[in-house]
N, C-alpha and C positions, 0 to 999 in steps of 0.2 A: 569440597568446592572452594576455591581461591575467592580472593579479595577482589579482584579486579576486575568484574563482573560483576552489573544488580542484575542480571537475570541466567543462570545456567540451568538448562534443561537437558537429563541425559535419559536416551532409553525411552522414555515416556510413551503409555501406550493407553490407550481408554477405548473399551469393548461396550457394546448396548447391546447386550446380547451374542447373535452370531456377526454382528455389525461391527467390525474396526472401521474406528474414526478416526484414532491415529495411531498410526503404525508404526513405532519407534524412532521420537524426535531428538534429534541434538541440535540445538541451538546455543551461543551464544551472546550477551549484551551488552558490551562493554557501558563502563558508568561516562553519562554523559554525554550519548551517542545515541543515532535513531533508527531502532529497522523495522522496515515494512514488509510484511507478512502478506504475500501475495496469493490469490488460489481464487479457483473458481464457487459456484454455491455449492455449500456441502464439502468443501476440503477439510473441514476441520478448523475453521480458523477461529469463531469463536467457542467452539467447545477447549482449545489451546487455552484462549484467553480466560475464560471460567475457573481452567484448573488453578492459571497461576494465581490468579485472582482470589481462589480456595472457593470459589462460589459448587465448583462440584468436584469429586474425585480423578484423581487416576486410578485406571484399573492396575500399573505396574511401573515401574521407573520411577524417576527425580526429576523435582525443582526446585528449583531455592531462587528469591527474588529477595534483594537487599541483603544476603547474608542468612535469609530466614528459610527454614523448608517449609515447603507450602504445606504440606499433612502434619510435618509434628511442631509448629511453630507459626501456626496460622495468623495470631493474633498478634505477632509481628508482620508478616507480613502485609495484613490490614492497616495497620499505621504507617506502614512505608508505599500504600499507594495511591491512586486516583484513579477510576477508573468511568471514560464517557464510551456506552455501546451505544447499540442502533435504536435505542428506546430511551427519548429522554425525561428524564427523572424532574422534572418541576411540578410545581402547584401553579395552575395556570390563573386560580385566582387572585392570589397574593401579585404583590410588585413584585421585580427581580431583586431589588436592595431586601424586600421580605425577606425572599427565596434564601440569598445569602446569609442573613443574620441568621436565620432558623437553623441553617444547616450549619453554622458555625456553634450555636450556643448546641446543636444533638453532637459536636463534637467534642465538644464540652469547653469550649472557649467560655468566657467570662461575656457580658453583655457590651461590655466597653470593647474588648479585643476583637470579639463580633463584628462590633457597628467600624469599627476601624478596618477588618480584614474586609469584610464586602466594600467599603469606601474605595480601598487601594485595588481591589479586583474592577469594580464597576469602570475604571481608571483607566486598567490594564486594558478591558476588552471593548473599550468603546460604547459604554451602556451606561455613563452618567443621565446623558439625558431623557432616557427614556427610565430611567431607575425606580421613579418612585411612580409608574406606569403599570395598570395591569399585565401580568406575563401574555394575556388573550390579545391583547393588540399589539404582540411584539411578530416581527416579519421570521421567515421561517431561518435563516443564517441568523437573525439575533437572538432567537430561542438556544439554537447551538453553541453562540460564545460561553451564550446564560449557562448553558450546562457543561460548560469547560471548567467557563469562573467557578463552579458550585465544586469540581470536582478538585479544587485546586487549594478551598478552604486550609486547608492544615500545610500547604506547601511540601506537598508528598516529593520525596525523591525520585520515585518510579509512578509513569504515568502511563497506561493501558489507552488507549483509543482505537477502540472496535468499528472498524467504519464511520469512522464522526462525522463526513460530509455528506452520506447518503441521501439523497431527496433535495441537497440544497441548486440555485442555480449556481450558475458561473461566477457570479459576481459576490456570493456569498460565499462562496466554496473558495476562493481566492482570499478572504477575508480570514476565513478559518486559518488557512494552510500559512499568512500572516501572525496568526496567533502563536500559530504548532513553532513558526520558529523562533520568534519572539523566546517562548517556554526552554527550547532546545539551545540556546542563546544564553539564558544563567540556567544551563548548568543542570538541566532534569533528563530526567532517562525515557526515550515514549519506545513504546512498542504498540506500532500503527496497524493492523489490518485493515486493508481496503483492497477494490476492487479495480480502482481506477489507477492505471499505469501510472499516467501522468504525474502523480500525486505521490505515489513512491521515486518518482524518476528525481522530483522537484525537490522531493526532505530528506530523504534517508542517507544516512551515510553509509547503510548494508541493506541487501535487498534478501530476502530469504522466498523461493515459491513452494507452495505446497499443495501436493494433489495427490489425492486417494490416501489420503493419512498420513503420507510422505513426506521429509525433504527432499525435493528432488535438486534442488538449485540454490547457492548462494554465493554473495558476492556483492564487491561494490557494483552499482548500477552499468556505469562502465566496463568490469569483467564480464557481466552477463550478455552484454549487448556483441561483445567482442566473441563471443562463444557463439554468436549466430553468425557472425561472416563477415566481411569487408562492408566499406559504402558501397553504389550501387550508382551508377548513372541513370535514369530515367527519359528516355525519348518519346515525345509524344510524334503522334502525326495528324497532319490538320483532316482526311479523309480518309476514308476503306481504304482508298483504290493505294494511296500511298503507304500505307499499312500492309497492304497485301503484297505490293512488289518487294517493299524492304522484308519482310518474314521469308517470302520464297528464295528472297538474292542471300540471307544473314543463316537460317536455319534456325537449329533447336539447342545445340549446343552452347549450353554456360549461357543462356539467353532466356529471361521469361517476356513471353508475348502476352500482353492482357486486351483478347479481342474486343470486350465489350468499353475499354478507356483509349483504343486505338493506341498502346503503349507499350514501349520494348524496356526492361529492368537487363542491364549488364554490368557486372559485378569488377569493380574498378583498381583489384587488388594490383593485376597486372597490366599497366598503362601500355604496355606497346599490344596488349591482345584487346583494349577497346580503343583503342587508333584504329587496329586495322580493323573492328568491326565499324566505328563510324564511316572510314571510309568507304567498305562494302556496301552500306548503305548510302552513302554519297553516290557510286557508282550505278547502285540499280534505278537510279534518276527517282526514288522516294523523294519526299519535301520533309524537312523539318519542322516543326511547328513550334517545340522549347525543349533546351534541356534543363536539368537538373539533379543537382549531385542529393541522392539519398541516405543516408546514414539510419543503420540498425536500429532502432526503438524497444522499450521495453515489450511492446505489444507482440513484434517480432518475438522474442525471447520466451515469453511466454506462449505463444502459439507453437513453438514451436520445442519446446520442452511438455508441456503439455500433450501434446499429439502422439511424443516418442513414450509416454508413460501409460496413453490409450494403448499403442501398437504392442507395449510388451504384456499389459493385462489380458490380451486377446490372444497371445500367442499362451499366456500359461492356461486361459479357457481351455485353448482347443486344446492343451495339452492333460486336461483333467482326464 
């Protein structure tokens, strides 16, 4: 496995029994860069993160994170990470400046080097003033910086974060994903699992989705979006009755009708075949009520790689 990469994974496969949880992965990470690891519950995404992490085995294949292989070089690869899952790791009764020196002096930093590396984290993540505050009166987004900063102690080069915004609001979740790139900014390697599109759309520099143990999809965010289709005009109609005439006069052709938003989706690749659909619509004396040009989304992307990974599992059923 080459140099130019903290994370390559090939082959990689982990059985629980008669259970495949992942069905032979290749990924790779380049150093410096960020990909988010997309899938529904149960794709495997933090059983991935575990392995590379050495917290549990592969049943067969490779990975090597910083250079290190995860099974015969584990204790490198412990020193080359950080790692924030969906379960955070504080002592809610100590302060957070606590939190940090403790975990600095179990990493075996000095007392001095300690109280200085929580000082400059406290700094980083917006938690001076609340620092020397129980972690119990800390709000639920500043519990989660707390456990970024804690994971950050030794200045790992490869950083794991397993869903780090789940549960938070909007306003904290925005905060976080400030933090992520702040980290991604000098120079750290994160390999993000989460849930939420949006949130790979906004960081990552590769999007990877994974379903039924799979890769099924990767790419910059923009390749995968581009893999679903063109933008898409959007026509609303202010009534039924005007919804009903435009669908009767337009049809069904390269056209989605969505009855219950009163809204007609036509697909903008080829400007002279939505001319002459607006016009057709013009013509059946329909009203317009607004348009709007729609563009692909990850959410798109994954619905709909997703769906084609359902249809072929069901086609090898029936074929048992």
């Amino acid at each position: 496995m080459g140099n130019g990469y903290a994370i390559e994974i090939e082959e990689l496969r982990k059985d629980f029994g008669d259970v495949k949880v992942l069905n032979g992965i290749d990924l790779r990470v380049e150093r410096g860069s960020m990909v988010a690891l997309l899938g529904p519950n149960g794709a495997g995404k933090t059983t991935l993160v575990k392995i590379l992490a050495t917290l549990t085995g592969a049943s067969s294949g490779s990975a090597s994170v910083n250079g290190y292989d995860v099974t015969r070089q584990a204790d490198g690869v412990r020193r080359s990470i950080g790692l924030v899952n969906q379960f955070m790791a504080l002592d809610y009764v100590h302060t957070g400046r606590e939190n940090l020196v403790m975990l600095g002096r179990l990493q075996r930093l000095g007392m001095a080097a300690a109280r200085n590396r929580a000082a400059e984290l406290l700094e980083q993540f917006d938690l001076v003033e609340a620092a020397d505050r129980s972690v119990t009166t800390y709000s639920g987004g500043m519990r989660r910086r707390l456990d970024l900063a804690i994971s950050l102690i030794t200045a790992p080069p490869v950083l794991f974060l397993d869903e780090p915004t789940v549960g938070l609001d909007p306003r904290s979740r925005i905060g976080m994903w400030d933090a992520i790139k702040g980290l991604l900014a000098s120079g750290s390697t994160i390999f993000l699992t989460t849930q939420y599109l949006e949130e790979a759309d906004q960081l990552a520099d590769r999007v990877a989705v994974l379903d039924q143990g799979r890769i099924i999809a990767q790419g910059t965010a923009q390749e995968l979006k581009d893999r679903v289709g063109s933008e898409r005009m959007e026509v609303a109609f202010p009534t039924a009755e005007d919804f009903s005439a435009a669908r009767s006069s337009v049809g069904e052709e390269r056209v989605g009708w969505n009855i219950d938003e009163m809204k007609a989706s036509i697909a903008v690749d080829d400007v002279a075949y939505l001319v002459g659909k607006l016009g057709e619509i013009e013509r059946s004396g329909a009203r317009i009520g607004s348009l709007a040009l729609i563009k692909p989304s990850l959410d798109d992307v994954f619905m709909q790689l997703t769906q084609k990974t359902e249809g072929r599992e069901s086609e090898r059923a029936g074929q048992k």
